[in-house]
Backbone as a chain_set.jsonl record, in Angstrom:
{"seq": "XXXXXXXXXXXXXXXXXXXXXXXXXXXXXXXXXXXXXXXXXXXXXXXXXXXXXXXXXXXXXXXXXXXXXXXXXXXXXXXXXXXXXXXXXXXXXXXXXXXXXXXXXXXXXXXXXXXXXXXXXXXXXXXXXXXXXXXXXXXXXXXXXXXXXXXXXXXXXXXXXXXXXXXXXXXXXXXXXXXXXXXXXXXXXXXXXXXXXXXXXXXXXXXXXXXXXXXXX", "coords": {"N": [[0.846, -1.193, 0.0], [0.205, 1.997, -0.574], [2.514, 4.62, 0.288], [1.03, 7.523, 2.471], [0.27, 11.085, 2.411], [-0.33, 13.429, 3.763], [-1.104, 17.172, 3.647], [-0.555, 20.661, 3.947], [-2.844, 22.693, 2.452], [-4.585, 24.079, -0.569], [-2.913, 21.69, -3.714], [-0.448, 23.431, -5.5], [0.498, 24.773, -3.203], [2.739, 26.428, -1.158], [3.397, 24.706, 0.866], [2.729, 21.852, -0.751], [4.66, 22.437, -2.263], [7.272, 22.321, -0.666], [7.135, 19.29, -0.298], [7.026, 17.952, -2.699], [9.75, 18.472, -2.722], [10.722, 16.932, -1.589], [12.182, 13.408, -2.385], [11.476, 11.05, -2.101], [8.705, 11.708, -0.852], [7.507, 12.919, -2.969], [6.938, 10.706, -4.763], [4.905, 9.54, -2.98], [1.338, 8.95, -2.468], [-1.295, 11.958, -1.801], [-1.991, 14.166, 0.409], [-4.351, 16.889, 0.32], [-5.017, 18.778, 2.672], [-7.645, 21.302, 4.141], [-6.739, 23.191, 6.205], [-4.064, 23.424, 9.268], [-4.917, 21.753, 11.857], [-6.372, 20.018, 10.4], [-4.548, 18.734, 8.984], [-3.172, 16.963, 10.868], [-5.523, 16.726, 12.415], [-5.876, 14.475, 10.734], [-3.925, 12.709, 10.681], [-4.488, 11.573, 13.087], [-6.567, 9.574, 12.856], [-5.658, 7.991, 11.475], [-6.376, 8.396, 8.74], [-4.044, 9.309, 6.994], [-0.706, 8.757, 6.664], [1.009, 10.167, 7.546], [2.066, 13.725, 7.808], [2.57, 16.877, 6.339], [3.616, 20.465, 7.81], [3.887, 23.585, 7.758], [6.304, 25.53, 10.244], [7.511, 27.759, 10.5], [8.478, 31.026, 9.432], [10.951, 33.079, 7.847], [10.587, 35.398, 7.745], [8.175, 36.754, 8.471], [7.957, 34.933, 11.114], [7.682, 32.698, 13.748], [4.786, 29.941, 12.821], [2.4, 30.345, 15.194], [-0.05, 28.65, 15.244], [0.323, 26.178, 14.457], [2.733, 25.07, 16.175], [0.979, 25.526, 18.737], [-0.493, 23.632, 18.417], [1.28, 21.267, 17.741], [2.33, 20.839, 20.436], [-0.015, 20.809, 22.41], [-1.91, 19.8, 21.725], [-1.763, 17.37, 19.982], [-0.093, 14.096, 20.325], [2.281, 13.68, 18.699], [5.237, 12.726, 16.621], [7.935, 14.596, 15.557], [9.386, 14.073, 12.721], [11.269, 15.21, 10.456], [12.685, 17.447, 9.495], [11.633, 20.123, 6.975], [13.353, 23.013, 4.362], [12.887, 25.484, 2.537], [13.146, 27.754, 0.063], [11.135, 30.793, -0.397], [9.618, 31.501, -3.115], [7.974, 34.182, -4.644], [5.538, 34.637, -7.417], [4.328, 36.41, -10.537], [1.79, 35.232, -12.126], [0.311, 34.636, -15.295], [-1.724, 33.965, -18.307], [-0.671, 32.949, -20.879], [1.76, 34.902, -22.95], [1.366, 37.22, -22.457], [2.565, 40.386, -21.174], [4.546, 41.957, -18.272], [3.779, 44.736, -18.996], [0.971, 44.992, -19.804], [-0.268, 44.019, -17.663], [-3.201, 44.731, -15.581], [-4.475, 43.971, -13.131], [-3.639, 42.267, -10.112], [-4.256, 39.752, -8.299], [-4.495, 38.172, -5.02], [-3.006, 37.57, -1.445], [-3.053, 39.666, 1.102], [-1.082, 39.555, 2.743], [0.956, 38.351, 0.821], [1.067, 40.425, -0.963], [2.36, 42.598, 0.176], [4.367, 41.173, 1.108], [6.114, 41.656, -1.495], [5.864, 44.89, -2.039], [7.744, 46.505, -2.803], [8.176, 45.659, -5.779], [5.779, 45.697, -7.018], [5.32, 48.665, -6.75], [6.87, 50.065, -8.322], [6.921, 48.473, -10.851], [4.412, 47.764, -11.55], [2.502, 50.672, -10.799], [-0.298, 51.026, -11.601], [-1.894, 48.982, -11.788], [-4.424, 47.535, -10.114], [-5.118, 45.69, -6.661], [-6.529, 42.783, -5.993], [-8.278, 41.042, -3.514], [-7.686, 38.267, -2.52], [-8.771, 34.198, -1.229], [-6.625, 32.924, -1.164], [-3.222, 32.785, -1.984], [-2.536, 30.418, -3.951], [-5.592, 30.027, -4.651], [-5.967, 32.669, -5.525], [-4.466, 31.886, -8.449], [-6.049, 30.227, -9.487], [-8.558, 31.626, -9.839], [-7.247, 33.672, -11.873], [-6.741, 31.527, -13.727], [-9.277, 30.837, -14.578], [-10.565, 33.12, -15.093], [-11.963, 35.23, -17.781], [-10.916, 37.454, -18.25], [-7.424, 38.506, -19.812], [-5.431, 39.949, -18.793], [-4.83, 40.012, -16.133], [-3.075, 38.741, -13.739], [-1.873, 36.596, -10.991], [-0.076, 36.895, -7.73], [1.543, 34.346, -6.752], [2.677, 30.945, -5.986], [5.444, 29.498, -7.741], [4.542, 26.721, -8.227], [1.922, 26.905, -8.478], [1.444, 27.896, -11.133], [1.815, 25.527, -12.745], [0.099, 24.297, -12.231], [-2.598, 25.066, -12.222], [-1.902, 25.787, -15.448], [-0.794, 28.293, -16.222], [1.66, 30.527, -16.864], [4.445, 31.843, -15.504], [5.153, 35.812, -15.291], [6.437, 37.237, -14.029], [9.12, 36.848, -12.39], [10.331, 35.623, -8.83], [9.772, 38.136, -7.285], [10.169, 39.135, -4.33], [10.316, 41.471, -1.786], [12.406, 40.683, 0.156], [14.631, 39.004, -0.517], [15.711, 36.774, 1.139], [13.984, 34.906, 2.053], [12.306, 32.386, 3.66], [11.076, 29.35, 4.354], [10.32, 26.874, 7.26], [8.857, 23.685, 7.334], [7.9, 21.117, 8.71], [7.65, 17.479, 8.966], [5.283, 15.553, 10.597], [4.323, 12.302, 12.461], [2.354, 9.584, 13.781], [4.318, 7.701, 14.695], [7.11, 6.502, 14.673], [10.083, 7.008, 15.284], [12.837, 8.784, 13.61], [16.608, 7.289, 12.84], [19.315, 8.057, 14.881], [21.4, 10.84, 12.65], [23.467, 12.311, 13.208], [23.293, 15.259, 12.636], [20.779, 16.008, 13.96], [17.917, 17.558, 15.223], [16.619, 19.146, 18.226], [13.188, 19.377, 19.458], [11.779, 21.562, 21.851], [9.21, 22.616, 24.068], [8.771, 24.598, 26.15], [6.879, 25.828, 29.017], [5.101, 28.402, 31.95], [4.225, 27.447, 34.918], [2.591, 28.838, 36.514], [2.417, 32.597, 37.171], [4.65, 34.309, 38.843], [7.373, 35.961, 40.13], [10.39, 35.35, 39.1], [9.892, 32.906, 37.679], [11.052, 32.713, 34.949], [13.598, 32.555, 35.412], [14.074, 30.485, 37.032], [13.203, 28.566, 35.142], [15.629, 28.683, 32.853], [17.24, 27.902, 34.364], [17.122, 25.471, 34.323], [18.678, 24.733, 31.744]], "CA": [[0.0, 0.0, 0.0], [1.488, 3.112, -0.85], [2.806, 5.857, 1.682], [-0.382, 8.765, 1.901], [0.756, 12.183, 3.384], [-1.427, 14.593, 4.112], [-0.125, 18.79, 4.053], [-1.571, 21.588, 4.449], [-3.45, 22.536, 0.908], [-4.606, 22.82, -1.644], [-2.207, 21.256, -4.756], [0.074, 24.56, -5.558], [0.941, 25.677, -2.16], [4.892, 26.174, -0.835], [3.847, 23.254, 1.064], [3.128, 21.482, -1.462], [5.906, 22.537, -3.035], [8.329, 21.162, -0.237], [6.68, 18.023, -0.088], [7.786, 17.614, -3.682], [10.929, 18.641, -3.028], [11.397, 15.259, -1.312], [12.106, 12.694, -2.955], [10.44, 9.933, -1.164], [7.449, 11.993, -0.473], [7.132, 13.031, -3.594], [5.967, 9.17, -5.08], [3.488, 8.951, -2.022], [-0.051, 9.652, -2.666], [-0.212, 13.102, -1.604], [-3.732, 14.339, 0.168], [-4.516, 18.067, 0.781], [-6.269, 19.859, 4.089], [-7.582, 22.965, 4.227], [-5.932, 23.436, 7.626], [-3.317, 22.508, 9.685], [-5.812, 21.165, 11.867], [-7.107, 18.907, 9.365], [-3.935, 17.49, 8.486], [-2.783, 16.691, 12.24], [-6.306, 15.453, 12.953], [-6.028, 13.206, 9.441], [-2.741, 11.848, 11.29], [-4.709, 11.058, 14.432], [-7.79, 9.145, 12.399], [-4.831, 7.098, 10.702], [-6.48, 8.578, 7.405], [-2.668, 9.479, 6.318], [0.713, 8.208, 7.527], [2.518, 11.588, 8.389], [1.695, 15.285, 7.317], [3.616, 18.064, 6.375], [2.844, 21.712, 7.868], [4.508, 25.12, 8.241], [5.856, 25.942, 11.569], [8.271, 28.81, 10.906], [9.326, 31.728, 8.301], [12.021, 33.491, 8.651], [10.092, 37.101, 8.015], [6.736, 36.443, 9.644], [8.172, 34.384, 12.313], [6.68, 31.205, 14.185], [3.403, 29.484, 12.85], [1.81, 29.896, 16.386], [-1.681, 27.39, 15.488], [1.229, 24.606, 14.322], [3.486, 25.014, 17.416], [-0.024, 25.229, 19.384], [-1.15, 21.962, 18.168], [1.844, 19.632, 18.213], [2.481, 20.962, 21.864], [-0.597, 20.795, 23.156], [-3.337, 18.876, 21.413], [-1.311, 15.904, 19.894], [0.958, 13.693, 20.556], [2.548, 13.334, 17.514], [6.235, 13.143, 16.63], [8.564, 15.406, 14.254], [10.371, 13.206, 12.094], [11.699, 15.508, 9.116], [12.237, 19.014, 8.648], [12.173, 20.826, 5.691], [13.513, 24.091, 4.435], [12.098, 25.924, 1.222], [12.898, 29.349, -0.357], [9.574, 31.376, -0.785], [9.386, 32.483, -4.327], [6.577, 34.625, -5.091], [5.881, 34.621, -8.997], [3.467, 36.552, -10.761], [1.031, 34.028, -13.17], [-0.663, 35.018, -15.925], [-2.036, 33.742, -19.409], [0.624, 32.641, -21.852], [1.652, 35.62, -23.555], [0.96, 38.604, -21.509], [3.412, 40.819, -20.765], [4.491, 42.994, -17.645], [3.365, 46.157, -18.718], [0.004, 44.911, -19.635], [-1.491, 44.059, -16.079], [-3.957, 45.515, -15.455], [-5.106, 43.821, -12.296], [-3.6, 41.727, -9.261], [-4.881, 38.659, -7.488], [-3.153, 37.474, -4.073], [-3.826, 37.617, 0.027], [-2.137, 41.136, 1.868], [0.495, 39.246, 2.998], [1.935, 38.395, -0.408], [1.628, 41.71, -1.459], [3.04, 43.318, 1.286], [6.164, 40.974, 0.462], [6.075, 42.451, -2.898], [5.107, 45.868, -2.101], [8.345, 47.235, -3.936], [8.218, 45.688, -6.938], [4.364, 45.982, -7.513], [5.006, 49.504, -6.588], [7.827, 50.242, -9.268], [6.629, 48.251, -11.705], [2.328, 47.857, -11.548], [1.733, 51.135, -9.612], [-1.513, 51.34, -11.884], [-2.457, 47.859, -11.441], [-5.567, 47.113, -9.112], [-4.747, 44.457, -5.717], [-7.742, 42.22, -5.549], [-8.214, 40.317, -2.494], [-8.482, 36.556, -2.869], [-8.645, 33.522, -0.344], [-5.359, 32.035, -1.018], [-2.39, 32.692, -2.985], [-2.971, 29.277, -4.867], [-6.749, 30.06, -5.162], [-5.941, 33.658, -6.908], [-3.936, 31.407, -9.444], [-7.31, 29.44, -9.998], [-9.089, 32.645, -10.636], [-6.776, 34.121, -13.042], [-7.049, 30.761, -14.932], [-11.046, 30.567, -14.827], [-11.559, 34.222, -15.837], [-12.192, 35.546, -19.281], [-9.563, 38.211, -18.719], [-6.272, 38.211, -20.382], [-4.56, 41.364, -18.356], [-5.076, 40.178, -14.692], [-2.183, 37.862, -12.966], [-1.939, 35.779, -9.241], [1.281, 36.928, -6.465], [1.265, 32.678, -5.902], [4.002, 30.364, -5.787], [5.674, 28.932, -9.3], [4.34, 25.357, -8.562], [0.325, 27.021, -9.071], [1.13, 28.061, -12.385], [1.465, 24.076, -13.209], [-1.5, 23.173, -11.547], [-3.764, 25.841, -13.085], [-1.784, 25.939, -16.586], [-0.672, 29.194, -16.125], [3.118, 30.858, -17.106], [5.268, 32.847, -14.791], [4.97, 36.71, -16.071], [7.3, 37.426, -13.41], [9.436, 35.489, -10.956], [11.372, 36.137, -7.394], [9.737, 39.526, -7.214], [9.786, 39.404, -2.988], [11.166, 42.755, -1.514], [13.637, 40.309, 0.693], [15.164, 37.542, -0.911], [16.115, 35.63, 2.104], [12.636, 34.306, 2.453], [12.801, 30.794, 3.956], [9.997, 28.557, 5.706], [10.344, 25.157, 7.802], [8.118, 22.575, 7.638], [7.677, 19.708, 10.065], [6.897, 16.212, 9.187], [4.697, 14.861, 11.501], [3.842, 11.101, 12.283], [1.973, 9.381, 15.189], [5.335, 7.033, 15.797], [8.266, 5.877, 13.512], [11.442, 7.679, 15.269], [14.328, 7.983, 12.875], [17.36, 6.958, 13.574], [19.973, 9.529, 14.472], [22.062, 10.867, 11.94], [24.717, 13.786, 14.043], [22.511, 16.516, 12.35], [19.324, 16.35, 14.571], [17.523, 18.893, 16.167], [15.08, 18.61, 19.438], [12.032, 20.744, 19.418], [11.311, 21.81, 23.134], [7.996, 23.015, 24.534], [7.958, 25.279, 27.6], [5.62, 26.488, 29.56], [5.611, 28.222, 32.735], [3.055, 26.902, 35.534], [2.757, 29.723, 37.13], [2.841, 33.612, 36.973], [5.392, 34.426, 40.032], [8.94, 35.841, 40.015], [11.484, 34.002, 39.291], [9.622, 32.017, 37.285], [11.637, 32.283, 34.231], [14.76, 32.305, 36.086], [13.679, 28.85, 37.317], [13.169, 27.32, 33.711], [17.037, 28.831, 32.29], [18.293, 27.283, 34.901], [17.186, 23.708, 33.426], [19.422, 24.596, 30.992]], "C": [[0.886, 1.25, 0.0], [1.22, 4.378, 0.146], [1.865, 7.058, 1.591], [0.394, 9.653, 3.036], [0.087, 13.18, 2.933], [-0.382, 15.66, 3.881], [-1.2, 19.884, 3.727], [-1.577, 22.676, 2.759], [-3.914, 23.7, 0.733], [-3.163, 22.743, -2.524], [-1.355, 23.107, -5.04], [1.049, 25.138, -4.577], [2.478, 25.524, -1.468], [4.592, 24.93, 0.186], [3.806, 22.175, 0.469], [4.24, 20.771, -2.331], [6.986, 21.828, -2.241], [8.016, 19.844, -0.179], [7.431, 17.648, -1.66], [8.93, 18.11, -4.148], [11.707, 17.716, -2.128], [11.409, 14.304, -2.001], [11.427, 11.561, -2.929], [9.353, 10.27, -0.955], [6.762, 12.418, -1.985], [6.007, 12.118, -4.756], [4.93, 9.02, -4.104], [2.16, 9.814, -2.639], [0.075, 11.059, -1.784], [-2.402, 13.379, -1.259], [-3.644, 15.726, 0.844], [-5.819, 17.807, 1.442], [-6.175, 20.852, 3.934], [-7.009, 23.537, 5.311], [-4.947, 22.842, 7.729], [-3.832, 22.228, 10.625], [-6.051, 19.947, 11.287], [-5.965, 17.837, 9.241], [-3.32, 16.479, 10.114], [-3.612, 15.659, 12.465], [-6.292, 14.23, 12.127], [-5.19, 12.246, 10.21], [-3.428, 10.967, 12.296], [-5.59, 9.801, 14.02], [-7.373, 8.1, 11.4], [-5.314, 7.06, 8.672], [-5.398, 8.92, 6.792], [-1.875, 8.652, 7.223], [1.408, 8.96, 7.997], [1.696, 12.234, 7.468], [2.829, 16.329, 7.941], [2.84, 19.27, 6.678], [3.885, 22.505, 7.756], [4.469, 24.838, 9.751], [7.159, 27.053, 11.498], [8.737, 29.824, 9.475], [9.894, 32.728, 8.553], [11.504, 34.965, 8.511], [8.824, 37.169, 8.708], [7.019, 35.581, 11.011], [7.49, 32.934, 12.396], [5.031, 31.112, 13.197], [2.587, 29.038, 14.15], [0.694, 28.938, 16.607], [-0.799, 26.09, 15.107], [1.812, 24.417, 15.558], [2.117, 24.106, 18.275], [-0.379, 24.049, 19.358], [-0.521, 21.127, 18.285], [2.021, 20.012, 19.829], [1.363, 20.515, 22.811], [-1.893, 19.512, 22.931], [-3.032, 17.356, 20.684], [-0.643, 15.115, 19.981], [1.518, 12.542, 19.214], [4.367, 13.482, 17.701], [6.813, 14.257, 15.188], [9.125, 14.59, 13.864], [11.227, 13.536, 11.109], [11.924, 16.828, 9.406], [12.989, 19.251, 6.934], [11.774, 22.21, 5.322], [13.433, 24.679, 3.05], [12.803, 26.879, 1.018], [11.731, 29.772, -1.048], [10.035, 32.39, -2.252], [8.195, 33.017, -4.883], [6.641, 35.257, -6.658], [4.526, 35.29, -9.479], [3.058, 35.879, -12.573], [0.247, 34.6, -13.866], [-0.693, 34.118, -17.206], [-0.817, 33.884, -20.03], [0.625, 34.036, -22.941], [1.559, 37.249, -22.783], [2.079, 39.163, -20.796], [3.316, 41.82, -19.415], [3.381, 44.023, -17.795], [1.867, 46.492, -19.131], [-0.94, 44.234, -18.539], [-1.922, 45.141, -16.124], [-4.659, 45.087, -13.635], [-4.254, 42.494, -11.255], [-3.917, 41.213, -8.234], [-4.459, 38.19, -6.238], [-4.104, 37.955, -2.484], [-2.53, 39.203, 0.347], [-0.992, 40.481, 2.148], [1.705, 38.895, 2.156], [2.298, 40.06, -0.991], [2.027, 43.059, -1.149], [4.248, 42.83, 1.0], [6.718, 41.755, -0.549], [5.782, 43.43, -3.459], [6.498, 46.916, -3.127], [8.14, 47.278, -5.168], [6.914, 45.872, -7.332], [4.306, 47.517, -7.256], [5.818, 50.283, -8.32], [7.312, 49.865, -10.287], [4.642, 48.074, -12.314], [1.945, 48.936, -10.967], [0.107, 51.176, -10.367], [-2.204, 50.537, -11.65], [-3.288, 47.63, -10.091], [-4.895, 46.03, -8.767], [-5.858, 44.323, -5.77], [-7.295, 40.974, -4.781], [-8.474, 38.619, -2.847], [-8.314, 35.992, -1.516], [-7.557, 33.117, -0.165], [-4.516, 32.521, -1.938], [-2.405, 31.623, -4.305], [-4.279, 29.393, -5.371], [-6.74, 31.773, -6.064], [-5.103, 33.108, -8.151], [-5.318, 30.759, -10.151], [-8.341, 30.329, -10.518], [-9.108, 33.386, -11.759], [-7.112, 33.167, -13.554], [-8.686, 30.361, -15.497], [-11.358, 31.947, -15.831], [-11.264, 34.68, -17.289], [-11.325, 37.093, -19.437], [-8.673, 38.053, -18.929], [-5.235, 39.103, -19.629], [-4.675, 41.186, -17.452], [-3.902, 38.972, -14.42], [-2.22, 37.249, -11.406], [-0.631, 36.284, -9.112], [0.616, 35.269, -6.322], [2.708, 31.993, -6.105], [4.509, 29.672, -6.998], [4.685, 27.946, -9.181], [2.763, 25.905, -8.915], [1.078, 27.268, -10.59], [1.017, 26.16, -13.072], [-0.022, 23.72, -13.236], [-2.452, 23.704, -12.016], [-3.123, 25.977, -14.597], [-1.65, 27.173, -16.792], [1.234, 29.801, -16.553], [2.964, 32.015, -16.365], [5.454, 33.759, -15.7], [6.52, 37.57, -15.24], [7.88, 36.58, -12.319], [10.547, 35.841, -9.808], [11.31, 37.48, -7.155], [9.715, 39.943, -5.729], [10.58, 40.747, -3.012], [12.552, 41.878, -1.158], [13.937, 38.787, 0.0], [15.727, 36.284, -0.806], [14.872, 34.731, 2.555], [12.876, 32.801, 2.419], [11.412, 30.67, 4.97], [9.996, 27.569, 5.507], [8.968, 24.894, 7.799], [8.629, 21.485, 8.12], [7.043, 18.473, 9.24], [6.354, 15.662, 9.982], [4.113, 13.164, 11.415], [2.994, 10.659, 14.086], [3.502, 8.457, 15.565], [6.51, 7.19, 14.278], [9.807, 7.234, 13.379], [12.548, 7.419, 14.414], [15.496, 8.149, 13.395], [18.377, 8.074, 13.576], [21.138, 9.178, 13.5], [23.182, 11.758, 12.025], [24.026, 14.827, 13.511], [21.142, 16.642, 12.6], [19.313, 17.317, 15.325], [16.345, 18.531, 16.825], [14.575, 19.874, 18.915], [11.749, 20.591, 21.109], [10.061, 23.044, 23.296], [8.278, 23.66, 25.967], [7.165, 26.557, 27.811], [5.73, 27.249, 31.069], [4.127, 28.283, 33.776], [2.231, 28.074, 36.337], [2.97, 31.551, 37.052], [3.576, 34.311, 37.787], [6.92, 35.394, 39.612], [9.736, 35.241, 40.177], [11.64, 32.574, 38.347], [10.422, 31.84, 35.739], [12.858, 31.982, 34.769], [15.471, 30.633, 36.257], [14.076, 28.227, 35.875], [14.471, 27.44, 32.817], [17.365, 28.224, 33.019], [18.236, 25.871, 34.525], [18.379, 23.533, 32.213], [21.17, 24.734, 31.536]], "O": [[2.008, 1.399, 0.483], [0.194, 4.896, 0.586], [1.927, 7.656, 0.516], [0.921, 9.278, 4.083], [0.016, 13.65, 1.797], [0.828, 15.434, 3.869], [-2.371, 19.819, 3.352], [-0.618, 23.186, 2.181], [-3.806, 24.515, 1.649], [-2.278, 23.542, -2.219], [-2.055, 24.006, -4.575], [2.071, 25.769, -4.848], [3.126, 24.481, -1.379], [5.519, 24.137, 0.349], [4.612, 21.312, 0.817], [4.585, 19.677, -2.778], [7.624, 20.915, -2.765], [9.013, 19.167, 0.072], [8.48, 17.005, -1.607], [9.276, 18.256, -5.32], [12.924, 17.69, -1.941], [10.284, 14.175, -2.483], [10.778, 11.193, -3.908], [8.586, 9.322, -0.788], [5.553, 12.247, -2.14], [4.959, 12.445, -5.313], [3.987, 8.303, -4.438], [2.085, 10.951, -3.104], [1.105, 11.371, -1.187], [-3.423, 13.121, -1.896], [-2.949, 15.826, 1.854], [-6.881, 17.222, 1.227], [-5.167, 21.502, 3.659], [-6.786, 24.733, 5.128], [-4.564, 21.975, 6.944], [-2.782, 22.413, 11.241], [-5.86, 18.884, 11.879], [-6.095, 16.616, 9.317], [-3.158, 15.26, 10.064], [-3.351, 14.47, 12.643], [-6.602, 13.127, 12.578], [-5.596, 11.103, 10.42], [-3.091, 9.791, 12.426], [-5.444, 8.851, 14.789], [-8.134, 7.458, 10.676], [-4.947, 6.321, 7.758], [-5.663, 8.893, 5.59], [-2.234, 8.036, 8.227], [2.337, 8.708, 8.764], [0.919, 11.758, 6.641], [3.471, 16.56, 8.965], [1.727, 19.442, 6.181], [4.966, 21.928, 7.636], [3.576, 24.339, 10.436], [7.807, 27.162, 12.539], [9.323, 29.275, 8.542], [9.481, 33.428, 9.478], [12.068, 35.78, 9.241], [8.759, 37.899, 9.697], [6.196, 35.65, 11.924], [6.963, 32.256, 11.514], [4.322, 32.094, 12.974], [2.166, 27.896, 14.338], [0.411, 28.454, 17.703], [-1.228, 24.99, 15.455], [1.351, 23.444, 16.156], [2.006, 22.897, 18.477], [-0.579, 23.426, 20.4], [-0.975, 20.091, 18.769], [1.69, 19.034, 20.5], [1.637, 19.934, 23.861], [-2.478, 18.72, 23.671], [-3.801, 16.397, 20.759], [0.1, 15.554, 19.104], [1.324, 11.365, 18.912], [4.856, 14.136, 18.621], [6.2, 14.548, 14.161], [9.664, 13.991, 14.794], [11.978, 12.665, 10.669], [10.842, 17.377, 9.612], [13.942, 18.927, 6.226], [10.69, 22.738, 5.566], [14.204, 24.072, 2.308], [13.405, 27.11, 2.067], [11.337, 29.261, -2.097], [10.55, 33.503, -2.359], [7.447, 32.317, -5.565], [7.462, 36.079, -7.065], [3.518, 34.848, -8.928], [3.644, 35.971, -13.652], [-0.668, 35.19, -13.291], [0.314, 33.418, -17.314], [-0.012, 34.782, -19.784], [-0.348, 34.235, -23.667], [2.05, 38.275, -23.255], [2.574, 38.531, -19.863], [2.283, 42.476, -19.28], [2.402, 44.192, -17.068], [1.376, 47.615, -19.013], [-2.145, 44.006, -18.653], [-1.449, 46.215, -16.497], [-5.28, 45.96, -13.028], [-4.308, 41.46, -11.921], [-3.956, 41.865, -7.191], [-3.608, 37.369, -6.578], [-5.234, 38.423, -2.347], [-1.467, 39.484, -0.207], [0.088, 40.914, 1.748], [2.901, 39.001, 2.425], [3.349, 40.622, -1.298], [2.062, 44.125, -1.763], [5.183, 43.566, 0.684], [7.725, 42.448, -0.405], [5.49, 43.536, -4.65], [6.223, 47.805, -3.932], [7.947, 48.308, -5.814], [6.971, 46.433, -8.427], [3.179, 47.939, -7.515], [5.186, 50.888, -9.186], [7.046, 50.812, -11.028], [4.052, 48.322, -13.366], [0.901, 48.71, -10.354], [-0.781, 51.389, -9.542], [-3.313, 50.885, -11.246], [-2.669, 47.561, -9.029], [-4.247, 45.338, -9.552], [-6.575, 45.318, -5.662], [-6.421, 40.159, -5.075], [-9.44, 38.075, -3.38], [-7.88, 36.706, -0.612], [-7.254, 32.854, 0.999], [-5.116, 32.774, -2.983], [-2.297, 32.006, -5.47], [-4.422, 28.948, -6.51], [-7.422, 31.974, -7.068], [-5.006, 33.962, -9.032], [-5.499, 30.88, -11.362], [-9.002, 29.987, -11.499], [-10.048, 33.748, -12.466], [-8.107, 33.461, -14.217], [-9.064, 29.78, -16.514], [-12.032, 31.988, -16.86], [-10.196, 34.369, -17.814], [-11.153, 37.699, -20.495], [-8.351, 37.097, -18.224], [-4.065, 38.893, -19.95], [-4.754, 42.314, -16.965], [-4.054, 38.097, -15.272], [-2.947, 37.949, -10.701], [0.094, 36.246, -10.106], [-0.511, 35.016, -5.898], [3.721, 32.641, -6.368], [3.553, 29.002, -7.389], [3.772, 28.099, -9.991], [2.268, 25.204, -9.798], [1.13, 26.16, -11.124], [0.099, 25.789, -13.802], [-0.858, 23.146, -13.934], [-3.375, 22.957, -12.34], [-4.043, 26.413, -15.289], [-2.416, 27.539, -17.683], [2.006, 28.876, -16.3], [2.069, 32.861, -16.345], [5.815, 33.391, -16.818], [7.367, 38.27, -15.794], [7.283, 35.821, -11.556], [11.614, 36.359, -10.138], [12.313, 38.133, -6.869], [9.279, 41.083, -5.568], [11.308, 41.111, -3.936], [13.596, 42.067, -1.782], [13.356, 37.716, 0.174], [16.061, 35.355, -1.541], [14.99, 33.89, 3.447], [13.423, 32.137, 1.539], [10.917, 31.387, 5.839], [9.831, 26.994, 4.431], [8.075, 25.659, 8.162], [9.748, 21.026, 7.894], [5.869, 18.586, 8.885], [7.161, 14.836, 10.406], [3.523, 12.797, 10.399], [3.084, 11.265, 15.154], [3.846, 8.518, 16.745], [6.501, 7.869, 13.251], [10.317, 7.892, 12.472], [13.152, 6.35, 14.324], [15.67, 8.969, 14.296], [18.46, 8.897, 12.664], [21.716, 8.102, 13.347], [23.849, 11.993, 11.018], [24.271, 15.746, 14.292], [20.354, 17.186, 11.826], [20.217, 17.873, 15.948], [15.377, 17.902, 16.397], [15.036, 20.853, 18.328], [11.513, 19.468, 21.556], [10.064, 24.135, 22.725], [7.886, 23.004, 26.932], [6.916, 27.622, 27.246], [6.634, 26.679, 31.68], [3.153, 28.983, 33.5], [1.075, 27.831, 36.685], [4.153, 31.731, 36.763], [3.216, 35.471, 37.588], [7.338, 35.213, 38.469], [9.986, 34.576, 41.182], [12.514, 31.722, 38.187], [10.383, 30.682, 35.324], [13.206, 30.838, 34.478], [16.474, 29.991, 35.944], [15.072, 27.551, 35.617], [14.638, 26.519, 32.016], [18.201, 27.494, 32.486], [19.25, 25.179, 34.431], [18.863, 22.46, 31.855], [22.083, 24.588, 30.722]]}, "num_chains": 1, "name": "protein.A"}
């Protein structure tokens, strides 16, 4: 039976994208959640074998509802990480150049990454709000305009049939985010380049009380 791994969806998305930038995970059946939530609980309900999420980027910081959840609500292990570079690409209709946008698809937080170059180069160009970075790729490819593009990640243009109009337009170009493999068991074995994940908490609101928990260290 072949290896099923859940991640946090849909088809397009930079997780996605690291998932098929494993090699091994890449042959497994491959099942998108709309959450990370979803894919955690999929883990728990033995509907997958492991799931990949987000739990860190290096300009937005922690994914506090991933942390939240393996810490608290499952007892799941990490078995993998993996480390991406976020390329945000703008998708349009084969053919369509730059300087004819007319209109941009994407969530605030992409185009806040990309607030230089959409300023420099689109300032005339309309931001329209979508649900997802991957779902304004699905828009551009549904609608009957030719002059509108998605801020989404290269791998949507595949998945909707779409060509990169532009590509690596972030302001910072260090953009990096971990993902976590998660499983309910199947520790691997060490290899001298592991890393613990530690959880604390402190029981108490007192003085001293962090004091207390450095000193564990």
């Amino acid at each position: 039976m072949a290896t099923r791994v859940g991640f946090f969806g849909p088809f397009g998305t930079f997780t996605h994208q690291a998932l098929m930038s494993q090699d091994d995970l890449s042959q497994a059946e491959q099942v998108p959640y709309r959450t990370v939530p979803d894919v955690l609980d999929a883990i728990d309900r033995n509907e997958v074998d492991m799931g990949l999420v987000p739990i860190e980027n290096s300009i937005e910081g922690m994914v506090n509802f991933t942390q939240d959840a393996l810490a608290f609500d499952h007892e799941l292990i990490i078995t993998r990480e993996v480390v991406i570079e976020i390329e945000h690409c703008l998708l349009g209709r084969e053919g369509l150049e730059l300087a004819d946008v007319k209109a941009v698809h994407s969530i605030p937080v992409a185009t806040a990454q990309c607030h230089r170059f959409l300023r420099e180069h689109l300032p005339e160009a309309e931001i329209r709000a979508a649900n997802s970075t991957v779902d304004a790729a699905r828009v551009v490819s549904e609608s009957d305009s030719d002059d509108i593009v998605s801020l989404s990640p290269r791998l949507a243009a595949e998945v909707y049939g779409l060509t990169v109009v532009a590509a690596d337009i972030a302001d910072h170009t260090d953009n990096q985010t971990r993902f976590v493999l998660v499983a309910r068991d199947g520790v691997p074995a060490p290899t001298g380049n592991d890393r613990t994940a530690l959880v604390i908490y402190q029981r108490a609101d007192e003085p001293g009380s962090l004091v207390s928990i450095l000193q564990e260290f």
